[in-house]
Residue, then its C-alpha position, 0 to 999 in steps of 0.5 A: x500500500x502506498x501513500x494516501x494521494x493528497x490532496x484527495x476529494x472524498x473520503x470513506x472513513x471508518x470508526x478506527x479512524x474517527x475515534x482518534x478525533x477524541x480519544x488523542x494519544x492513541x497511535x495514528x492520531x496525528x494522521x487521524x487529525x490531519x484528515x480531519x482538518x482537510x475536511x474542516x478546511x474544505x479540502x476534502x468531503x467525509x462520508x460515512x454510513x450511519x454505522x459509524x455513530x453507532x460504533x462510534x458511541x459504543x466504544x466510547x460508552x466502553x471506555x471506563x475514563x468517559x462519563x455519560x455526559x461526556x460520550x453524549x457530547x462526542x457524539x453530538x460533536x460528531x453529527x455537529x460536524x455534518x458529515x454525509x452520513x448514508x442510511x444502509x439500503x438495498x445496493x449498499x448492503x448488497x455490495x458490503x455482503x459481497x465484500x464481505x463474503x469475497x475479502x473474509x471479513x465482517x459486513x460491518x467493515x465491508x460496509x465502509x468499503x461499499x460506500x467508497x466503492x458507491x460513491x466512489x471515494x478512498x477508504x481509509x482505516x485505521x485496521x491494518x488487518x483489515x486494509x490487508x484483507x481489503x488489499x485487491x480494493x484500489x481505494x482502501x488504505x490504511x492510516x498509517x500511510x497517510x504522510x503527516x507533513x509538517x510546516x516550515x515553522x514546526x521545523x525551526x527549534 
């Protein structure tokens, strides 16, 4: 797998990803912060389907150091930000079986995939295992091939 081609117009991203946007330290935030950027700057569209707020919530319900109040404002925050978040119906769901079936992986993550593939848009996770299995789709990638480069005035000490 390669670098994410950037600037890039329209990205799939998957629950591995978007969870970095509020739980930083985890590794790949960095990466997981820049693609969120370029979508704030306009530089990029984010789509999802709307299994995302629902992982999104469960995971963050799971974390032990998160109150109620504080996973409820992460998710308000995330539907806040107005991603195009897509209900499942019959293509996309056709599609995420066959990738699932074809690339031996669950129908929850082939859905990501299925999305991007409708769309078209380039998927990126955070689940290396995952992008592997997903090795023969063009547009999946993993997030940590997304370069992090850095300004001029990072660099000066």
């Amino acid at each position: 797998m390669s670098d994410i081609p950037f600037p890039h117009d329209h990205l799939v991203l998957d629950s591995s990803v978007v969870i970095k946007w509020y739980r930083q330290g985890e590794v790949l935030t960095e990466q997981a912060l820049l693609l969120r950027e370029a979508y704030l700057n306009g530089e990029a569209a984010v789509s999802v389907p709307s299994l995302l707020v629902y992982e999104l919530a469960n995971v963050l319900h799971y974390k032990n150091d998160l109150s109620t109040d504080q996973v409820q404002e992460a998710i308000r925050s995330l539907l806040a930000l107005g991603l195009n978040v897509f209900p499942p119906g019959n293509l996309l769901m056709c599609q995420a079986v066959e990738i699932a079936l074809t690339y031996q992986t669950t129908v929850y993550d082939a859905t990501f995939a299925a999305l991007a593939q409708a769309l078209p848009a380039t998927f990126v996770t955070a689940d290396e295992r995952l992008a592997r299995r997903l090795e023969g789709l063009s547009f999946v990638y993993c997030l940590a091939d997304v370069e992090v480069r850095h300004s001029p005035e990072d660099a000066v000490g």
